[in-house]
N, C-alpha and C positions, 0 to 999 in steps of 0.2 A: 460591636455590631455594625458601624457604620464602618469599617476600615474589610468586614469581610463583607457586607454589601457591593464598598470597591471594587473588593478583589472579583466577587463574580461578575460585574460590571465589565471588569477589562478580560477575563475569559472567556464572555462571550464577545465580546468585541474580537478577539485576539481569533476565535475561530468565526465570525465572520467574516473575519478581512483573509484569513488561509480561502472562505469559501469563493472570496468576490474579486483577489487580487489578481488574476487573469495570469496564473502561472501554465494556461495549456497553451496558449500559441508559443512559449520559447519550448515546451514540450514535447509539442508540435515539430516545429520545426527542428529538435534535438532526434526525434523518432523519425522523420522525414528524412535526414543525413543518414539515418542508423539504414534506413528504407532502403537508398538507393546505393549504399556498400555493399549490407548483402543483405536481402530480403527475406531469407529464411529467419532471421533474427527476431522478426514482430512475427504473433502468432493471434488470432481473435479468438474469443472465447467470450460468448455472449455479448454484451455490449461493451467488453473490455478487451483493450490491446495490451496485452503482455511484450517485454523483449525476452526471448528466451534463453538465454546465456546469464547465470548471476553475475558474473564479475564485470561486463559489459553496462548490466541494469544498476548495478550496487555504484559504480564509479556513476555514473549518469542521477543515479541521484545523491550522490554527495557533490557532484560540479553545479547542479541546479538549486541546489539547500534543497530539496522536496524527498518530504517524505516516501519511504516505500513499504509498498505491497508486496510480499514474496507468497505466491504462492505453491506449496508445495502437494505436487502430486506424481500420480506414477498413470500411465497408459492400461494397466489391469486393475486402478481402482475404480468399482462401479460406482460407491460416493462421490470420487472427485466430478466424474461425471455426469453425474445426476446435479451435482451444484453447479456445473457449467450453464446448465438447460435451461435451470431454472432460477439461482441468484443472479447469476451475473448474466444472464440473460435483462434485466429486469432495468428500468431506466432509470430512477432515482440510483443503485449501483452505478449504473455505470456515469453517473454524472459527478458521484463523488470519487468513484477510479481518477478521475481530471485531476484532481490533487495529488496525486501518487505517480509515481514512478512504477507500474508494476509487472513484476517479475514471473515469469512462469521459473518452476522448477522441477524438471524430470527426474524423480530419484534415482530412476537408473541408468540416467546419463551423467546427474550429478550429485554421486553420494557424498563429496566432502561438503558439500555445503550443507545436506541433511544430518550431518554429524555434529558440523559446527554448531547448528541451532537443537542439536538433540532432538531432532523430530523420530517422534516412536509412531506416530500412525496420520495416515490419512484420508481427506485430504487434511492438511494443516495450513494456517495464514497468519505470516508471521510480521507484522508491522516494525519499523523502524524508523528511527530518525536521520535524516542524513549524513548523521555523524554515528553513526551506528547504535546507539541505544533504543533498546528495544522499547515498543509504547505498549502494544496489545499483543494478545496471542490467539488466537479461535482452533480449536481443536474436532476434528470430525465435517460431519456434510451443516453446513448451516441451509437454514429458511433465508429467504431474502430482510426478512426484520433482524432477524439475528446479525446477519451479515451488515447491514447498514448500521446499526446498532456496535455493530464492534468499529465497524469504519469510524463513526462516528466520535467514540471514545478516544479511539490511535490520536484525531486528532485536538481532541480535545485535551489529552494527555500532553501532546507535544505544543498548544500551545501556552501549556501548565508550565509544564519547564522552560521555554524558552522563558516565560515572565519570572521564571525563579531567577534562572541565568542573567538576565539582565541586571533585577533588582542588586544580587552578591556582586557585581560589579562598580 
């Protein structure tokens, strides 16, 4: 009893310190470089800045350690759109977007990456770790609770595992 009182102890600690540890100004300034190469790169969508290119976003957060957000969507889905409006329009989203790395995905500019992650419908939001293991998946339009609530999990999940990874060490 008291050894998994610990444990949740250091889990919520482990995701306070992902909340508090001030990873958006090296972000910042990682998205700022990205800016002023080519600026069609970052794209805004509600109160969150995507880079639109995976392999571009996917390398930038494995050089950061931070987690990513890939979101995938397509230009004729009227869901994806309708979640732009209104989850990530929305500020607690876009306050925890800060932790993430995240990724816009146009399936019809980039199907291999839609194949890799076997996405069958959207929008889809696919979390990972910076080492590529996946944390969470949300499938379809989410409500802004659902969406923060998945957000929420990605990192709660990641910082489960890191305390596993450490501990087998």
């Amino acid at each position: 009893m008291i050894a998994q009182i610990n444990y949740y102890q250091q889990l919520i600690a482990g995701v306070l310190l992902l909340a508090t540890c001030g990873c958006q100004p090296s972000s910042a300034t990682s998205k700022n470089a990205l800016l002023q190469a080519d600026p069609e790169l970052l794209v805004e969508r509600g109160k969150i800045q995507f880079i639109a290119d995976s392999t571009i976003g996917l390398r930038l957060a494995k050089q950061q350690s931070l987690p990513c957000l890939l979101f995938f969507t397509a230009d004729w889905c009227t869901f994806c759109h309708q979640m732009e409006e209104t989850a990530f329009a929305d500020r607690v989203v876009g306050k925890l977007a800060q932790q993430f790395v995240c990724v816009l995905v146009d399936a019809d500019q980039e199907p291999g990456i839609c194949q890799q992650y076997a996405i069958e419908g959207f929008p889809t939001v696919q979390f990972i770790a910076a080492d590529g293991r996946r944390l969470q998946r949300l499938i379809g339009r989410q409500s802004t609770q659902q969406l923060v609530s998945g957000m929420q999990s990605a990192l709660e999940r990641l910082a489960w595992q890191e305390n596993a990874d450490s501990i087998r060490r």
